[in-house]
LOVOVEX-750851 format. One line per 5 residues: number of its first residue (from 0); their letters; for each residue x, y, z of C-alpha. Coordinates in pm, 1 decimal, always signed. Each point is the difference from the previous one (the first is absolute). Layout:
N
NUM	A	X/Y/Z ~ ...
***
This chain:
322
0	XXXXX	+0.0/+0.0/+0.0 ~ +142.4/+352.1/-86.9 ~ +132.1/+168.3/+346.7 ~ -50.3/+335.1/+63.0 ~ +204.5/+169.6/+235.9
5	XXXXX	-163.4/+250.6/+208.5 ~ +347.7/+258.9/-25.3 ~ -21.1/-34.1/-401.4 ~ -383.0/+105.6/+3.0 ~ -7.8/+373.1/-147.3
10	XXXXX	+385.1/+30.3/+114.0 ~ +68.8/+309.7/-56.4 ~ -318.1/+187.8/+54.6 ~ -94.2/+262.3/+280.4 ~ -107.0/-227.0/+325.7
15	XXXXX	-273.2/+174.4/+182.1 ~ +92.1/-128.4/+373.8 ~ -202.0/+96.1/+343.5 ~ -65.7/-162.4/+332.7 ~ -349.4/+198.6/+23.0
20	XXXXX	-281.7/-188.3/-21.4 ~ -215.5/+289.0/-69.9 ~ +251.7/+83.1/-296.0 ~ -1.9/-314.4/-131.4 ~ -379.9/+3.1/-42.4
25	XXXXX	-21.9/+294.9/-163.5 ~ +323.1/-124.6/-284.3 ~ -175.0/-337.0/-75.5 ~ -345.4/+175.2/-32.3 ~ +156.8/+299.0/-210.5
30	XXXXX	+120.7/-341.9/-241.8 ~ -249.8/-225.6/+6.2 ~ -336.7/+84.8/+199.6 ~ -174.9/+81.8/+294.3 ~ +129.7/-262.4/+228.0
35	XXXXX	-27.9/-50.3/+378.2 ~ +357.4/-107.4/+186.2 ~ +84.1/-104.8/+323.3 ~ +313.3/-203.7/+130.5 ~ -131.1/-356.8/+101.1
40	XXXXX	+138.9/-29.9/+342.6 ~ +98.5/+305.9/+270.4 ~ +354.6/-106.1/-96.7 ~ +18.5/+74.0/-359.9 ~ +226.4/+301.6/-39.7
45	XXXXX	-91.7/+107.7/-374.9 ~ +319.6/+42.6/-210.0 ~ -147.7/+56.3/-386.1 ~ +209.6/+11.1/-277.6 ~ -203.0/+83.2/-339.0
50	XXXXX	+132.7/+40.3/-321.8 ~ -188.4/+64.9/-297.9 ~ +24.8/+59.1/-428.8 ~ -310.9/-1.7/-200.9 ~ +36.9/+3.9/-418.2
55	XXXXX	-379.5/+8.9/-196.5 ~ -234.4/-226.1/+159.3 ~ +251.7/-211.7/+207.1 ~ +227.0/+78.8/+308.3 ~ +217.4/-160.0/+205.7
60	XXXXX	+1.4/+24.9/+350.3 ~ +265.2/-126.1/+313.8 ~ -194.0/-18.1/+354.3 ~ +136.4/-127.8/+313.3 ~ -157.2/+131.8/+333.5
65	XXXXX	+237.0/-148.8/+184.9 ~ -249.4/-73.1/+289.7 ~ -345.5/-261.3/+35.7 ~ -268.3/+192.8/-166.6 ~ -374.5/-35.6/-82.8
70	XXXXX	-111.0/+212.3/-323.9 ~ -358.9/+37.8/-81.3 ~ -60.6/+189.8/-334.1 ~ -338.2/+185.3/-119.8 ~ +84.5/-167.9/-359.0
75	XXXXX	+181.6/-6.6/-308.1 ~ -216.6/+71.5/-225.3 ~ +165.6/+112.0/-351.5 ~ +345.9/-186.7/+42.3 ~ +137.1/-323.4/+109.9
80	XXXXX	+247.0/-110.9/+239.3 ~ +281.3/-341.1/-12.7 ~ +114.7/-8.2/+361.0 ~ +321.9/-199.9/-6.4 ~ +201.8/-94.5/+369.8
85	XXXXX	+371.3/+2.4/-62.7 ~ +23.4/-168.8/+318.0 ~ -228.9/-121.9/+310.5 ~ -372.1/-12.7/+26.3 ~ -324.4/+235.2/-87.6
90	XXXXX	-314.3/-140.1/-61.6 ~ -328.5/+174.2/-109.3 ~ -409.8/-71.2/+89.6 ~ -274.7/+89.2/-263.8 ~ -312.4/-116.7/+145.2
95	XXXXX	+44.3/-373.6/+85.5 ~ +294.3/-30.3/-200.9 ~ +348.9/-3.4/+153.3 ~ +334.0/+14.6/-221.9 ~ +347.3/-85.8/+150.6
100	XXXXX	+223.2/+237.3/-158.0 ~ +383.9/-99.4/+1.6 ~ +281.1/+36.4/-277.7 ~ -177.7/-282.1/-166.1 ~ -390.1/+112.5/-3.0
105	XXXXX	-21.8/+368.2/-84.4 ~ -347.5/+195.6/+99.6 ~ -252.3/+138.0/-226.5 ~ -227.1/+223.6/+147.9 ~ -353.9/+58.6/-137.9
110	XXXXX	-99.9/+318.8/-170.6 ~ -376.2/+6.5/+120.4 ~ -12.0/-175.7/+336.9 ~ +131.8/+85.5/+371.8 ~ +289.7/-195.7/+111.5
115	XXXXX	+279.1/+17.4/+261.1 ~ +369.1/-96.4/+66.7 ~ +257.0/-87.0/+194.8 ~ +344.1/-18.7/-24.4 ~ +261.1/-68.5/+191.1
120	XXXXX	+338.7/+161.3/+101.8 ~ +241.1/-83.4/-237.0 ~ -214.7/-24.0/-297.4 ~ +121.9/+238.3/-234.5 ~ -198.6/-12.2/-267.3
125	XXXXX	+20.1/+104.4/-397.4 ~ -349.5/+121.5/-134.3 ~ -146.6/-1.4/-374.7 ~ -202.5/+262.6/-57.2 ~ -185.5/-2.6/-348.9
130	XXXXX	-305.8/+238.7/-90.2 ~ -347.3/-188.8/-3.2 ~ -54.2/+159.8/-339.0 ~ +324.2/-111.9/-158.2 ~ -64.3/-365.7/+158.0
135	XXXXX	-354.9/+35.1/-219.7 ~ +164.0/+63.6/-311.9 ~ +272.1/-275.8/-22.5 ~ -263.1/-282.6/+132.8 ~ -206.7/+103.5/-289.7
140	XXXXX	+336.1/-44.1/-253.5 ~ +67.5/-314.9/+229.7 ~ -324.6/-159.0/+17.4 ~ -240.4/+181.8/-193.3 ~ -211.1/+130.2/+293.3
145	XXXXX	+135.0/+323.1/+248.6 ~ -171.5/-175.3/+278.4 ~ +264.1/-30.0/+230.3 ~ -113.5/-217.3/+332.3 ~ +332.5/-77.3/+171.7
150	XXXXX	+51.2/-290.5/+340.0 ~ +154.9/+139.2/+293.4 ~ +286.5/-176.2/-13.6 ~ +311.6/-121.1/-288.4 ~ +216.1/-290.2/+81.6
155	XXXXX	+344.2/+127.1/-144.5 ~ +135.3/-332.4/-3.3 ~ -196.3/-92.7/-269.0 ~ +97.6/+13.4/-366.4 ~ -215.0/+263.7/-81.3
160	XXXXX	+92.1/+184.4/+326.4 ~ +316.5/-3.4/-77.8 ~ -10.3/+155.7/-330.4 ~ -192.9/+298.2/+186.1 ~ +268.6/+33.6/+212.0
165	XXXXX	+215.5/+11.0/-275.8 ~ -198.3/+231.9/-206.4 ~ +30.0/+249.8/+361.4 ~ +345.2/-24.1/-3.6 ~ +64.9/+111.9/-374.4
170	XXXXX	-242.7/+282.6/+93.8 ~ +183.9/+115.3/+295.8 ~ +326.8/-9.6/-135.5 ~ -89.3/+231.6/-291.9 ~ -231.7/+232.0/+226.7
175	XXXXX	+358.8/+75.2/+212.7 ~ +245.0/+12.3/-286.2 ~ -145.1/+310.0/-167.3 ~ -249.2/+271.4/+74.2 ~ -338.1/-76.5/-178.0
180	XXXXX	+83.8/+286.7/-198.2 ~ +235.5/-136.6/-239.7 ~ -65.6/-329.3/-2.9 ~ -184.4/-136.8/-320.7 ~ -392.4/+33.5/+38.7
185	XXXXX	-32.6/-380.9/-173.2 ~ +284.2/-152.0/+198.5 ~ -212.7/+159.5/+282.8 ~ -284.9/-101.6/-79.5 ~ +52.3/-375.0/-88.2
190	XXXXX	+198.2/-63.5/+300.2 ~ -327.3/+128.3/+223.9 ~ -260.1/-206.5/-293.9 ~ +238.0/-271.6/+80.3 ~ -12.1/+9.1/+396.4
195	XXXXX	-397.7/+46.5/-23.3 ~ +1.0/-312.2/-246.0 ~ +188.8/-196.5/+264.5 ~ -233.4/+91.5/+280.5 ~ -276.3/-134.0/-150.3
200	XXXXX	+112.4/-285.1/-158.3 ~ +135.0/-71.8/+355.3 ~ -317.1/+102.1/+188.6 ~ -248.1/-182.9/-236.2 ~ -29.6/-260.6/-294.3
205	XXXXX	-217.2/+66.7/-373.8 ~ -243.0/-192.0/-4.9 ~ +19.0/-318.9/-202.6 ~ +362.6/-23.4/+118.9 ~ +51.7/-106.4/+328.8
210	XXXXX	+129.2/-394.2/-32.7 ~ +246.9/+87.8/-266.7 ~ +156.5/+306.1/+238.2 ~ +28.2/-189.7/+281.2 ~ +183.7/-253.7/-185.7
215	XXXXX	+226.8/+246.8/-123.0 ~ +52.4/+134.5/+380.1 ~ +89.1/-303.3/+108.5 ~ +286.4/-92.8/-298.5 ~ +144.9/+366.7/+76.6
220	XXXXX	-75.7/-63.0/+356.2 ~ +190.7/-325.2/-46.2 ~ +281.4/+109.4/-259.6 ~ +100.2/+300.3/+297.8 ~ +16.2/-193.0/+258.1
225	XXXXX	+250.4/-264.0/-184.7 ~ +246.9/+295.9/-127.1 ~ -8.5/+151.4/+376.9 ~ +111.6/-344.4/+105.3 ~ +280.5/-40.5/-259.9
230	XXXXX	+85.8/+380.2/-73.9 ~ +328.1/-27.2/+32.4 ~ +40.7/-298.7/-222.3 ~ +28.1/-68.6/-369.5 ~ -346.0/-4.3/-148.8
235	XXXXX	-125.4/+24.5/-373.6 ~ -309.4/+69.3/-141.4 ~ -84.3/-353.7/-100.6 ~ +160.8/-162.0/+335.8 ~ -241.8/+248.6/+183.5
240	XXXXX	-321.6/-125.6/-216.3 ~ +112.5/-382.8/+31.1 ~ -6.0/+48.3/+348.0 ~ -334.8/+161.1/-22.8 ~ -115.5/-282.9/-204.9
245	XXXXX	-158.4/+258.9/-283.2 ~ +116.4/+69.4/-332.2 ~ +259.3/+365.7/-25.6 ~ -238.8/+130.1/-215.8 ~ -303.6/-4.5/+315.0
250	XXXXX	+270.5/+77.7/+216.7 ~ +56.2/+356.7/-182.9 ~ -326.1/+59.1/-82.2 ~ -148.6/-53.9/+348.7 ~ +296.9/+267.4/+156.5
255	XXXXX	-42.5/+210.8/-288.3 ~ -404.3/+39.5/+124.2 ~ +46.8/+31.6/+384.8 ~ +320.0/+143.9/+21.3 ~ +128.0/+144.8/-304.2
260	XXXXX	+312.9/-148.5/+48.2 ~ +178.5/-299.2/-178.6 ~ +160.6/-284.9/+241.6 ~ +332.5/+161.3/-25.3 ~ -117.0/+304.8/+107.3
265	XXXXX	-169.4/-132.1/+249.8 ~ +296.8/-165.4/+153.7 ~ +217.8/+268.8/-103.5 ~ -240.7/+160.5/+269.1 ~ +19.0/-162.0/+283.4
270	XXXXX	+370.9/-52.5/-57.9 ~ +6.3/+386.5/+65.3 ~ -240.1/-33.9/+282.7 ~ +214.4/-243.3/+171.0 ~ +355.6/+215.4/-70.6
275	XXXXX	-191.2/+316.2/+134.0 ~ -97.8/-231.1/+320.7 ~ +357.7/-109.1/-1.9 ~ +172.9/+317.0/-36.7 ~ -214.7/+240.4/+235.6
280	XXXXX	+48.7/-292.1/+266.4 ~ +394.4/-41.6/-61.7 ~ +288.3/+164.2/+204.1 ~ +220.8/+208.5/-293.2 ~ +324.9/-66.7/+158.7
285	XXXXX	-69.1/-415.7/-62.5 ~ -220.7/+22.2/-299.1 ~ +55.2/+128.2/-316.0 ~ -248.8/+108.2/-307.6 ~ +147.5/-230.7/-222.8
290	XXXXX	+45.4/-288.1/+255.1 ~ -413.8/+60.2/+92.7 ~ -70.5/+29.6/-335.4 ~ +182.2/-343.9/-148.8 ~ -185.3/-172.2/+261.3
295	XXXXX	-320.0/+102.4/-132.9 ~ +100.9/-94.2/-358.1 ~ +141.1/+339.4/-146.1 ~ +299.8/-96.4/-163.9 ~ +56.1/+333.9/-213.4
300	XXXXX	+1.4/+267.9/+298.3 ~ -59.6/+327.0/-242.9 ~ -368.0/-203.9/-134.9 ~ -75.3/-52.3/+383.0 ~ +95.0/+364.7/+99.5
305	XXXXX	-248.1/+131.3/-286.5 ~ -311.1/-249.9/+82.2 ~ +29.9/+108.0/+330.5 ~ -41.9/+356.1/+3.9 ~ -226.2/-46.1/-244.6
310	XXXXX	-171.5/-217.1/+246.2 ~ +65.1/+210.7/+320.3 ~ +121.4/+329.2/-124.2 ~ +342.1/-40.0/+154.6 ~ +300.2/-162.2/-29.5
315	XXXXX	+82.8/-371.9/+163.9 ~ +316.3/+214.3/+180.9 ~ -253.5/+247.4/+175.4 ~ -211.5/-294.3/+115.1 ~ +286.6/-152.5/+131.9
320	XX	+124.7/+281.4/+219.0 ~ -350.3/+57.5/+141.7
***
């Protein structure tokens, strides 16, 4: 599953920052909506850290109140929300229905009914906003029909998850590495279509469809789990499909759908995931980049160097001395 570190969200933007509870309120509200918040317990000291970048009809936001909270909005209304815990535990009640929100389930909250949260201290969490309006207009390219009637909650680990998470992180990196100003209006635009796509492919099924993408989830499902377990080894494309016990061409095709991604890039992928583990974790006067790096199958260090600020948006050396 793609890890998102909770220092790399927005990095770079202003960090609105107070211990105020009051002050708080009134910066989530100004943001989002009318809200009430209150710390869960008499010993949750608030400690917010907000950062925030909208572009068109999406945005991007990094929350962490650093304290057990209960929020209870008035409503959406005209945009969605993808609550995603980079670590610990949050969990949100609409009506009778409860959702368990950790790195791995992501919450969705409705647009036209009353629901409340939790979360807990040390869940920092990254937040996908995207217009109500805009979510209309690429379910009717999607699907045919702008109704949009969402769950409450997205398993990330899922194939289709996945690819939304994906889809959020190619959006994020381009929202910080230029002002929305110059960057092209249709690269703009088709990385946001392509995030909205994601959602709801992730969030619902067409109908008609629903035995032959579940199949599919489970051979990506499947084909992710065997690279993570032999990243650092030597795989080909048709080892990789033999394994699977599918043909290369349903191999490709089924990435290609969910993910977008071939099977070498998808272990190219984790490979980077696990050097980035490796590297912020190792000691710089034991470890090396090209030591780390080797390990995790990157034999030509100048290729590594460029995936991975490509990746990350900085070099393996910076990660290193962290």
């Amino acid at each position: 599953m793609v890890r998102i570190l909770a220092r790399d969200v927005l990095r770079g933007q202003p960090t609105v920052a107070t211990k105020d509870v009051d002050e708080a309120h009134a910066k989530i509200a100004e943001l989002f909506c009318s809200h009430e918040l209150a710390p869960r317990t008499r010993a949750s000291l608030m400690d917010m850290k907000l950062r925030s970048l909208h572009r068109g009809d999406v945005g991007i936001e990094f929350l962490d109140y650093g304290a057990d909270v209960r929020i209870e909005p008035e409503g959406l209304q005209d945009f969605h929300l993808v609550q995603i815990p980079l670590a610990g535990h949050a969990s949100m009640q609409v009506g009778t229905n409860t959702v368990e929100s950790s790195p791995s389930v992501a919450t969705v909250p409705p647009v036209d009914r009353p629901f409340s949260m939790s979360w807990d201290s040390g869940s920092p969490h990254l937040i996908v906003y995207v217009r109500h309006s805009a979510m209309e207009r690429v379910a009717e390219q999607l699907y045919g029909d702008s109704a949009v009637d969402l769950g409450y909650g997205m398993d990330l680990s899922s194939g289709s998850g996945r690819a939304f998470l994906r889809s959020v992180v190619e959006l994020h990196d381009d929202m910080i590495s230029q002002p929305a100003s110059s960057a092209p209006a249709f690269v703009q635009g088709l990385l946001a279509d392509s995030m909205m796509s994601r959602l709801l492919m992730a969030m619902e099924l067409p109908s008609g469809e629903t035995q032959d993408a579940e199949s599919e989830s489970r051979l990506v499902r499947e084909c992710r789990e065997l690279l993570e377990r032999h990243a650092f080894e030597e795989l080909t494309v048709p080892d990789i499909a033999e394994c699977l016990g599918v043909s290369v061409r349903t191999l490709q095709t089924a990435l290609r759908a969910e993910t977008g991604a071939t099977p070498s890039d998808m272990l190219r992928s984790i490979r980077l995931d696990r050097a980035r583990e490796m590297l912020l974790e190792a000691n710089p006067r034991e470890q090396s980049v090209t030591a780390i790096a080797e390990l995790c199958g990157f034999t030509h260090q100048g290729r590594f160097s460029a995936l991975y600020v490509k990746a990350f948006g900085e070099l393996p050396s910076v990660s290193l001395r962290r």
